[in-house]
C-alpha positions, 0 to 999 in steps of 0.5 A: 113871783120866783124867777131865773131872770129878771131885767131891772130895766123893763120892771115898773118903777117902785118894785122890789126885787128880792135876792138871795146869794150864797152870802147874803140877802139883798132888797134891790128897788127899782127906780126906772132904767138901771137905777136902784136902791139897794141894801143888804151888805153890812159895809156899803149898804146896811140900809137903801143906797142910791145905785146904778144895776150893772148886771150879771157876771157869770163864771166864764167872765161873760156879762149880762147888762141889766139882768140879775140872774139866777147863778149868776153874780149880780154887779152894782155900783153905789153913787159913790163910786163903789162897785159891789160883786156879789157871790152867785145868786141862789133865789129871786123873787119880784115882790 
């Protein structure tokens, strides 16, 4: 199902949300709350990573907690302290 918003916080544990950005292409796996799996970045997170969703940030600055957003960029930080900003997102999908 393609979508313009999704709130990670409210989806069934297990389910896969596909995001693709003008950069790259990344499969995020909710875990329940905030917390995901995610891969899709060649440096920090080539293969699943343990992650905490942050949200969205749109380009007035204005952040949106637990949603990723349709262009918007989508904010995570990985367990080991790296926060990653993505560049905006251009399509979605809860597979």
């Amino acid at each position: 199902m393609t979508t313009e918003l999704i709130d990670c916080r409210n989806l069934e544990s297990g389910s896969i949300i596909d995001v693709e950005t003008r950069s790259r292409h990344y499969l995020i796996e909710c875990l329940g709350g905030n917390s995901v799996r995610v891969s899709g970045h060649p440096e920090y997170c080539p293969t699943p990573v343990p992650a905490k969703l942050e949200g969205s940030l749109d380009q007035d600055g204005v952040f949106d907690y637990g949603h990723v957003e349709r262009g918007r960029s989508l904010i995570f930080k990985l367990d080991d302290g790296a926060s990653i900003t993505t560049s905006k997102v251009v399509r979605m999908r809860i597979n």
